[in-house]
N, C-alpha and C positions, 0 to 999 in steps of 0.2 A: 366742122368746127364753127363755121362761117354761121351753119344754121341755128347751131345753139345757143351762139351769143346775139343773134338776129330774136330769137323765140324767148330766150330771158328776158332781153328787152324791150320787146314786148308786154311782156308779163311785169316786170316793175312798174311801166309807165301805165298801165289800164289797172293795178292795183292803186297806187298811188291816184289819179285820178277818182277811183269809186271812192277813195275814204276822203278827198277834200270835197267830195259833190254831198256827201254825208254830213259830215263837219259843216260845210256853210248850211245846209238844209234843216241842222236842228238849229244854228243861230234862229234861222228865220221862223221856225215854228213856234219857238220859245217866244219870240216877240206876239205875233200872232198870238199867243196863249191871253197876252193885252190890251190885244183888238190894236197893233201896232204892225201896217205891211209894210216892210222896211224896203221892199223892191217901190213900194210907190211913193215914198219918201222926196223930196224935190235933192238937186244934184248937192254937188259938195259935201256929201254925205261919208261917215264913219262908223262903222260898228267895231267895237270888241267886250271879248268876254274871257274868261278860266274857267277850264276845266280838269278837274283832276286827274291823274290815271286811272285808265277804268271806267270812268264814267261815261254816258252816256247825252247827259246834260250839261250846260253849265250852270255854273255852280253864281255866277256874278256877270250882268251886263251890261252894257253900257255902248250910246249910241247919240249920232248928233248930225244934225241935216242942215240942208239950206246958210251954210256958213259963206265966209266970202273968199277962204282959204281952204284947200285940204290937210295942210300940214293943221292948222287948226280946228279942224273938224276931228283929225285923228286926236290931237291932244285932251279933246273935250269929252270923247268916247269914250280913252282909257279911264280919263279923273271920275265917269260917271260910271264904268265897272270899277275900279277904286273904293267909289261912296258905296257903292253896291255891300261888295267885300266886306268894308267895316259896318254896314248896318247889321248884314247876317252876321259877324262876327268868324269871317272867315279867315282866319290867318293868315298861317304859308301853304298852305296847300295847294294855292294854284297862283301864275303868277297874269292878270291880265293882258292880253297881247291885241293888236289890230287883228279882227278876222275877215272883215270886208273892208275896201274902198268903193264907193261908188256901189254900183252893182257886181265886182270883181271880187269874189274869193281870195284871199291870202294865203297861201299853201306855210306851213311852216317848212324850213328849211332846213 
């Protein structure tokens, strides 16, 4: 019994890992897509975006470096996937969340 609940959990935490190293991997290509490499970005740095279910992209990004706070780096990320959102005219469909701090993935919870 020991072994099975040892080998599930396993198996939750190395799935769960593969899809947040996925997830932060196309933030970062997306940006790249605008000659934007957010790993060499200077510190204090924030990324977020939405993505819908199913999707494979996001749909709205938003991102903010070299600030002199993180609580305000993070704030300035979400307002510019926000602006994002409403230029595409993206509704509800997705709702912008923090997906990076720093160099650090945010796993959702």
């Amino acid at each position: 019994m020991l072994r099975l609940f040892f080998i599930f959990y396993i198996f939750v935490f190395c799935t769960k890992s593969f899809a947040s190293d996925k997830e932060g991997n196309n933030f970062i290509q997306q940006l790249l897509e605008w000659k934007i490499d957010y790993k060499k970005l200077d510190e204090f740095k924030s990324g977020a975006g939405c993505m819908t279910k199913g999707s494979q992209n996001y749909q709205a990004l938003g991102f903010s470096y070299n600030l002199a706070d993180i609580n305000y780096a993070k704030k300035i990320a979400l307002q510019g996937c926000e602006q994002m959102k409403k230029k595409n005219k993206i509704l509800s469909e997705c709702n912008c969340e923090i997906i990076f701090i720093n160099n650090n993935y945010i796993a959702k919870e």
